[in-house]
N, C-alpha and C positions, 0 to 999 in steps of 0.2 A: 861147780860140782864135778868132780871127776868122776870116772867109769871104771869100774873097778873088775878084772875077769880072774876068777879063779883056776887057776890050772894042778896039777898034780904035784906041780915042784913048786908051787907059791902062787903069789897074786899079782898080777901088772895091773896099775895104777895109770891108764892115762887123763893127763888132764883136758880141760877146755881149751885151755891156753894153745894145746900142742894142736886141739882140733882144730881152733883158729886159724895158729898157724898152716896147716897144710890146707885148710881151704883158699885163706889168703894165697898163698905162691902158685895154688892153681890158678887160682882168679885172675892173676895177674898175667900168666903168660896168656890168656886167649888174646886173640885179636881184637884191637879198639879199646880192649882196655887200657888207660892211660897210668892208672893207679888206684892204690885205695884212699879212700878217704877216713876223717877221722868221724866217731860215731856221732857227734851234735856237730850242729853246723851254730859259726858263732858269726854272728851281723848278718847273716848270709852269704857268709862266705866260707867253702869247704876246703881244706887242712889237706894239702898231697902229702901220704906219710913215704917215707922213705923205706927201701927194702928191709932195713932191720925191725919194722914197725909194721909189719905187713897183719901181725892178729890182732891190733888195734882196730882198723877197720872191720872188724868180724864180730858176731853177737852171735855165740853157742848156749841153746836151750836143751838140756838133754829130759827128754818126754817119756821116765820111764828110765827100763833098763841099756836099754840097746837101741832105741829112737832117738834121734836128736832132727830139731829147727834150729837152720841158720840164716843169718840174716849180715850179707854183704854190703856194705857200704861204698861205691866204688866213683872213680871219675873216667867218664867215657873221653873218647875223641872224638874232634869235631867230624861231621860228616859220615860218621858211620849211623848204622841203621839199628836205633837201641835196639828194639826187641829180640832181632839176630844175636846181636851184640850176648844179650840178657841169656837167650837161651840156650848157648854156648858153653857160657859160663854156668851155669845150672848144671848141666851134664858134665863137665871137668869137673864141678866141686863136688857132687854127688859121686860120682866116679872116686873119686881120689881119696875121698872121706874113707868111703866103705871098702875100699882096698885096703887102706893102711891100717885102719884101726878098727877094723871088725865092726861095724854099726851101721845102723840102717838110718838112712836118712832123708824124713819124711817130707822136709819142706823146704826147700833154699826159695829164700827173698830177695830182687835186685834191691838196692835202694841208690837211684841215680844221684848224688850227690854233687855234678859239677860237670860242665863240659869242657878242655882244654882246649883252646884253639893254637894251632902250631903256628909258630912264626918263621915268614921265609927269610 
């Protein structure tokens, strides 16, 4: 469902898809995050999507006119401290949302889908 705002010289249409994306490319630059993941996890094993797939891992509910629930799907690095991790990424995506596209944003979700361990 896209968000529609009317102004005096016409109507801007953004979509989900755009909301995705700029939560995703926030998400991405915090610290620890390793990537996004894709939204089902299949065998149990979670999907590292590559940068052009970055609002894949994202699920935008818009709750109303101007509210919206997001729900990130991401894969941490080893040895960082998820909740840190989590609630970093919380304030960038809420930040970033409501900067860019006017909307208020009532609930971002981690969903840890996968730890990377780095090889030396």
């Amino acid at each position: 469902m896209a968000r529609t705002v009317k102004t005096d010289l016409g109507n801007i249409v953004i979509s989900d898809e755009v909301i995705a994306t700029i939560a995703g490319m926030a998400a991405s630059e915090c610290y620890g995050i390793v990537g996004m993941a894709a939204r089902r996890l299949q065998d149990g094993l979670a999907e590292l999507l590559g940068r052009e797939h970055l609002g894949r891992g994202v699920q935008v509910a818009m709750k109303g006119d101007n509210v919206a629930d997001i729900n990130l799907y991401v894969i941490v690095g080893y040895g960082v401290r998820i909740t840190e991790v989590a609630r970093n990424v919380v304030q960038q995506v809420r930040y970033a949302v409501e900067q860019a596209c006017g909307i208020t944003v009532r609930d971002v979700s981690i969903h840890v889908q996968g730890v990377k361990v780095y090889e030396r």
